[in-house]
C-alpha positions as a Python dict, from the first residue, in 0.01 Angstrom:
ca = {
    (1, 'X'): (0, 0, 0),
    (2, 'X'): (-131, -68, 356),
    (3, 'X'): (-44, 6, 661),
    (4, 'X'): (240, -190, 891),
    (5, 'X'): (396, -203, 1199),
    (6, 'X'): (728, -214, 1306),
    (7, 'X'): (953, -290, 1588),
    (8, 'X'): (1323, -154, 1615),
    (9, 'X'): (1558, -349, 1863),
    (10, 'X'): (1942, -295, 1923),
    (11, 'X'): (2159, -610, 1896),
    (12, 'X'): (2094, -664, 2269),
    (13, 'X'): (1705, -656, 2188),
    (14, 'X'): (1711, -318, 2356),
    (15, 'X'): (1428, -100, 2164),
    (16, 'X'): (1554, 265, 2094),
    (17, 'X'): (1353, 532, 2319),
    (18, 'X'): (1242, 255, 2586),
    (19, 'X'): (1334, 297, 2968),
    (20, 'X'): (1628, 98, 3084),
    (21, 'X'): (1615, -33, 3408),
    (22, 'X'): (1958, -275, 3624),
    (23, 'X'): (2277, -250, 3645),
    (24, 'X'): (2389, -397, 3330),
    (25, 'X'): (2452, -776, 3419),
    (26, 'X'): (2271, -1070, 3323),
    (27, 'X'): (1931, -1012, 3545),
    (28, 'X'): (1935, -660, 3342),
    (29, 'X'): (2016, -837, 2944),
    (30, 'X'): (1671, -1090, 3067),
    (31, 'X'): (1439, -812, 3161),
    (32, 'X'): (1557, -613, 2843),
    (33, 'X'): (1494, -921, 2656),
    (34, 'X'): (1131, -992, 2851),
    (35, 'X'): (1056, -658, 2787),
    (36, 'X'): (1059, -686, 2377),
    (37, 'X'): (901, -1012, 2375),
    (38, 'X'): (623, -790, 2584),
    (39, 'X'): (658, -538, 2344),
    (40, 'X'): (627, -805, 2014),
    (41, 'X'): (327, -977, 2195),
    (42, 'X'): (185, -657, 2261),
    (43, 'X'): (179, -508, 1877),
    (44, 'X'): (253, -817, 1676),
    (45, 'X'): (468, -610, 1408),
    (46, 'X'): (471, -738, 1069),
    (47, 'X'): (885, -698, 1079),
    (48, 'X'): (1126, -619, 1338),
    (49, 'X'): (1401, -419, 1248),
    (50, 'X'): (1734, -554, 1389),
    (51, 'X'): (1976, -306, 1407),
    (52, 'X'): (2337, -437, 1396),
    (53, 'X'): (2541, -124, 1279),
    (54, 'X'): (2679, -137, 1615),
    (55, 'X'): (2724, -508, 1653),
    (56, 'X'): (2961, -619, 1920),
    (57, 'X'): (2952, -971, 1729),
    (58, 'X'): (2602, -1083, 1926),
    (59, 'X'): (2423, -1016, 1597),
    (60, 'X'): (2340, -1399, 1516),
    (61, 'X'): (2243, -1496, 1889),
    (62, 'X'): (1986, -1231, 1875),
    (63, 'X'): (1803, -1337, 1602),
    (64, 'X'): (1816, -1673, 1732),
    (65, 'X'): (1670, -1535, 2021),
    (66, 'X'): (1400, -1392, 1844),
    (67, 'X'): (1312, -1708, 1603),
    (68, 'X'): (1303, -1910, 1953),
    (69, 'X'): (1056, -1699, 2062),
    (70, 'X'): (866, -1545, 1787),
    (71, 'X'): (810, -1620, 1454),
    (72, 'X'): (783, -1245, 1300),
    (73, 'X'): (969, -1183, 1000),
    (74, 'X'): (1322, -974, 1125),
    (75, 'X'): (1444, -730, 885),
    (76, 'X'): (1857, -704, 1005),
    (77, 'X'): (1968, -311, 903),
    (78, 'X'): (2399, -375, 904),
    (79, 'X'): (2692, -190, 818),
    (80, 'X'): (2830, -208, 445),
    (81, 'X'): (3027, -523, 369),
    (82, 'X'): (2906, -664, 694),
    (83, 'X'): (3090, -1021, 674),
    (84, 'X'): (2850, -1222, 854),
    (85, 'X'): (2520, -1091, 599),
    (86, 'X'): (2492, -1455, 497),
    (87, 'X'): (2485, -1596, 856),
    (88, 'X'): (2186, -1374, 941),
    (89, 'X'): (1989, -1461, 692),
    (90, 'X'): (2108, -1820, 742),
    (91, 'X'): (2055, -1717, 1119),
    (92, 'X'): (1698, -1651, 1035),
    (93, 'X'): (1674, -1287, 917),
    (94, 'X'): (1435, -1268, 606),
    (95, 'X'): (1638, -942, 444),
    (96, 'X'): (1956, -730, 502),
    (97, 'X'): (1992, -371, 476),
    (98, 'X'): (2303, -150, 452),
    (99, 'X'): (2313, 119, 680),
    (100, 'X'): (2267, 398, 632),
    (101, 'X'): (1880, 317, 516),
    (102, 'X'): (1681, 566, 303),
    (103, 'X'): (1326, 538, 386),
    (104, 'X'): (1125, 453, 132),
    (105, 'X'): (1374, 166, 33),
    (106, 'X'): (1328, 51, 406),
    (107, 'X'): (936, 109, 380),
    (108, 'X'): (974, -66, -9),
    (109, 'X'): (1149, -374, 167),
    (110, 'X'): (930, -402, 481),
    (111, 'X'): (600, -431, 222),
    (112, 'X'): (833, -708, 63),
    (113, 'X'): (902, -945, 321),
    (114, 'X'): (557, -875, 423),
    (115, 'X'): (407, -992, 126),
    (116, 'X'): (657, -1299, 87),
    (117, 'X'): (544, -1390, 455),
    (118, 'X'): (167, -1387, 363),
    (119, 'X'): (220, -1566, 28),
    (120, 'X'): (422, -1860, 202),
    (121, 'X'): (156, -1870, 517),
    (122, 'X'): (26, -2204, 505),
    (123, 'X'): (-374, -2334, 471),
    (124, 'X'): (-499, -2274, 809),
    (125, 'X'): (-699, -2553, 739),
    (126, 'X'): (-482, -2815, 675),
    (127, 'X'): (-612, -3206, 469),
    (128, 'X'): (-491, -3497, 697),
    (129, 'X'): (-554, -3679, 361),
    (130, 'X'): (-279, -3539, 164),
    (131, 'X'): (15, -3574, 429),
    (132, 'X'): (229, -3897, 294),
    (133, 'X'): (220, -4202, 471),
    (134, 'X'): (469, -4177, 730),
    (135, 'X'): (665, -4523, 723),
    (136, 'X'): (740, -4386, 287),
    (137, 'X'): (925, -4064, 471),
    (138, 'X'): (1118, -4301, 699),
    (139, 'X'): (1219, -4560, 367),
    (140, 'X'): (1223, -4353, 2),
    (141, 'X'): (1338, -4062, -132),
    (142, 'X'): (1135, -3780, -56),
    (143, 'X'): (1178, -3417, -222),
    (144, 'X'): (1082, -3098, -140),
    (145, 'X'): (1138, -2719, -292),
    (146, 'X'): (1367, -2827, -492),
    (147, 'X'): (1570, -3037, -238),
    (148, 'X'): (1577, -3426, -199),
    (149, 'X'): (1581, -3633, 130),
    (150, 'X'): (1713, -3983, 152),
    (151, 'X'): (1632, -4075, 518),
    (152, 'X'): (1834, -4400, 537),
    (153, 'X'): (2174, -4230, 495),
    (154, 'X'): (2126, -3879, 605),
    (155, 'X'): (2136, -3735, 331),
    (156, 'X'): (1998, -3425, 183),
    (157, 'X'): (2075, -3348, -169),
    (158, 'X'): (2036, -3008, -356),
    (159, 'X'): (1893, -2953, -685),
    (160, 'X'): (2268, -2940, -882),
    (161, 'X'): (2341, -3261, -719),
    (162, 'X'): (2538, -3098, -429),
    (163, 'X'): (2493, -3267, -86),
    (164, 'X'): (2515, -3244, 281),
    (165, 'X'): (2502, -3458, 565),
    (166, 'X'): (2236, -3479, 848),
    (167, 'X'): (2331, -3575, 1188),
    (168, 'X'): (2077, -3849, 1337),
    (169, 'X'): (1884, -3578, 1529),
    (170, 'X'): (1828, -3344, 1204),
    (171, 'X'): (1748, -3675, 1007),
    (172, 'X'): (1488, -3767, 1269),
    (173, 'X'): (1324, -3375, 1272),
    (174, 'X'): (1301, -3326, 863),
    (175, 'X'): (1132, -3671, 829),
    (176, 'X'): (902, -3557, 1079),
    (177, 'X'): (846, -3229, 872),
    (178, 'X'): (799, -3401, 533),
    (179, 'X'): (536, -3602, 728),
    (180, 'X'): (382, -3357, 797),
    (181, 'X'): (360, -3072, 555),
    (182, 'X'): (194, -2730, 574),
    (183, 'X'): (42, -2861, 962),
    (184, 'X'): (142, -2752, 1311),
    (185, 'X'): (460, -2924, 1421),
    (186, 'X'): (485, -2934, 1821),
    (187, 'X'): (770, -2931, 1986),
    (188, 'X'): (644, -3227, 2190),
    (189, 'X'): (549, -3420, 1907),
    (190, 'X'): (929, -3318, 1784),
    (191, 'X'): (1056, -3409, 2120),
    (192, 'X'): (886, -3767, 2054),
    (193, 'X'): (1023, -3852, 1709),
    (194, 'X'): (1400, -3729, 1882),
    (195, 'X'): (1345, -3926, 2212),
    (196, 'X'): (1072, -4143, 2266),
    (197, 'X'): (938, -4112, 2604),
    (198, 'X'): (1233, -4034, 2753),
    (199, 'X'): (1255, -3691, 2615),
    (200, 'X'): (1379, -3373, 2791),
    (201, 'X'): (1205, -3152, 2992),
    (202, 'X'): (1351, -2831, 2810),
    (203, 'X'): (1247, -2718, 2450),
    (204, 'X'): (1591, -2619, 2419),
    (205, 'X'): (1719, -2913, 2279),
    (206, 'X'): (1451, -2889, 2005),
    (207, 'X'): (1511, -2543, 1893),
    (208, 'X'): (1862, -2604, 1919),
    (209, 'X'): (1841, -2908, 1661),
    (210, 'X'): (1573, -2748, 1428),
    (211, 'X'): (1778, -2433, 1403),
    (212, 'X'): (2097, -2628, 1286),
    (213, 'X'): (1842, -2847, 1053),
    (214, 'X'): (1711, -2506, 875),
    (215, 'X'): (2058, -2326, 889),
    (216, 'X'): (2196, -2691, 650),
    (217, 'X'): (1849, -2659, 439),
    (218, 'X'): (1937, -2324, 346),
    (219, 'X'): (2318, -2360, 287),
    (220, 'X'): (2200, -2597, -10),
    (221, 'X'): (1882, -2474, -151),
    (222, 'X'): (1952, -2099, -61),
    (223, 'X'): (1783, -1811, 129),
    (224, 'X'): (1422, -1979, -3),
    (225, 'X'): (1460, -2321, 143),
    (226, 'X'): (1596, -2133, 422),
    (227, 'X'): (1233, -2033, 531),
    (228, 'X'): (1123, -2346, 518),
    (229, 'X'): (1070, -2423, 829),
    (230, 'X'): (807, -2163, 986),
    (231, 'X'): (837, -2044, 1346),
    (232, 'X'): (466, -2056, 1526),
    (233, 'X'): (534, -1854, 1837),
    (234, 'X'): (470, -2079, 2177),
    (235, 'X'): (367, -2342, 1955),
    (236, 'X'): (587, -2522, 1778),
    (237, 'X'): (668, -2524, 1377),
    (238, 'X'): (533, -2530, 1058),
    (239, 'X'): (698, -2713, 686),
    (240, 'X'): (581, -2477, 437),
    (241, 'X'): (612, -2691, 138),
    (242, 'X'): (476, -2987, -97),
    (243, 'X'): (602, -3310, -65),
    (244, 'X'): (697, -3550, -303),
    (245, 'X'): (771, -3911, -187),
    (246, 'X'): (982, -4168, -415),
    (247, 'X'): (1027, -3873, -655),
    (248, 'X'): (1307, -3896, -892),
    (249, 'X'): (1646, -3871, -711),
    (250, 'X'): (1872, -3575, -795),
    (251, 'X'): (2189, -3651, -1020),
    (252, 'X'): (2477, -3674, -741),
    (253, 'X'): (2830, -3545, -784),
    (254, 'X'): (3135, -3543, -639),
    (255, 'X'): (3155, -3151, -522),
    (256, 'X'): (3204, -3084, -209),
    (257, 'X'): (2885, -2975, 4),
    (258, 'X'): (2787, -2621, -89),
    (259, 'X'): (2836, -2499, 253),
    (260, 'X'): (3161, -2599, 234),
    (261, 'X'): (3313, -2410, -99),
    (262, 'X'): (3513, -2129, -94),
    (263, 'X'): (3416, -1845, -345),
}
């Protein structure tokens, strides 16, 4: 078992043992946040460790904050029966831990999500020649991991026929991604397919949209199709799956969308 490196942060991305500097208003939270993205640039960790035993409810909007700007696997370390487990890893957290951690299951689950990052890397050399043809994405069926895309009506539809809806914007982002699978996705490029020329200066309105558009992938397929979409830090995104256009479409019933079920 090899070596790895770790980050710890606190909710507020504060990392335990690290001088504080300010007065505790919002100049202070951005150079504590500055100061781990310095900190992730500077070792590239194979996880961080999110600790959220202490979680004044910010737990979600840091790891958002982290998948906006990085794209290293977060390992989220919570307190037992934690309610909102599901949101973080629908959030973007690969695992969840109950506190309080024994370390060799920590080290055992680190080498894990490791490993599952590696194996779901894609081909840094991607084949222009097997992407599909874009104008199929826009007008058939197209499936993926399980999952099935018709573009026309915004719909997404899971593999026990269970289904969710796609606002225009998410529509518009996933057929870009099943146009092009297992490449670099730019959020300029994604800016284009959302508005033309006319797009916004801000990347915000991209993350924004593609974090919504993974958070509905992985309400239907699970924590899987969850990681779907791959966070390139400063670069843009990657679809991490095979594509299937005018593959057979799944059976549809009349459940209600699985993110919308009670248990």
């Amino acid at each position: 078992m090899g070596a790895s490196t770790i980050v710890v942060a606190r909710e507020n991305l504060s990392i335990p043992g690290a001088t504080e500097t300010g007065n505790g208003g919002a100049d202070a939270a951005g150079d504590i946040e500055t100061r781990f993205f310095n900190v992730v640039r500077q070792y590239n960790p194979d996880v961080v460790v999110l600790d959220l035993t202490s979680t004044q409810g910010n737990g979600i909007p840091a790891i958002l904050t982290i998948r906006r700007g990085s794209g290293v696997p977060i390992l989220v370390v919570c307190n037992p029966n934690d309610p909102q487990m599901r949101e973080y890893c629908l959030a973007g957290a690969a695992e969840c831990m109950e506190a309080p951690v024994d370390i060799m299951q920590l080290n055992q689950t680190v080498q894990q999500i490791i490993q599952l990052s590696k194996s779901s890397r894609p081909s840094p050399v991607a084949e222009p020649a097997r992407s599909p043809d874009p104008a199929q994405t826009q007008t058939q069926p197209v499936s993926f991991a399980g999952l099935t895309l018709h573009p026309h009506q915004n719909l997404l539809i899971g593999a026990d026929g269970a289904t969710i809806k796609l606002t225009t914007s998410e529509n518009r982002v996933l057929v870009h991604f099943v146009s092009n699978p297992l490449m670099l996705c730019t959020r300029d490029a994604l800016a284009e397919a959302l508005y033309g020329p006319h797009r916004p200066n801000s990347d915000r309105a991209v993350d924004v949209i593609v974090t919504r558009l993974r958070k509905k992938i992985g309400s239907i397929g699970g924590p899987a199709a969850h990681r779907l979409i791959k966070t390139e830090f400063r670069r843009g995104y990657v679809f991490v799956s095979e594509v299937a256009v005018g593959a057979p479409v799944a059976t549809h019933r009349a459940d209600p969308p699985l993110h919308a079920r009670t248990a």
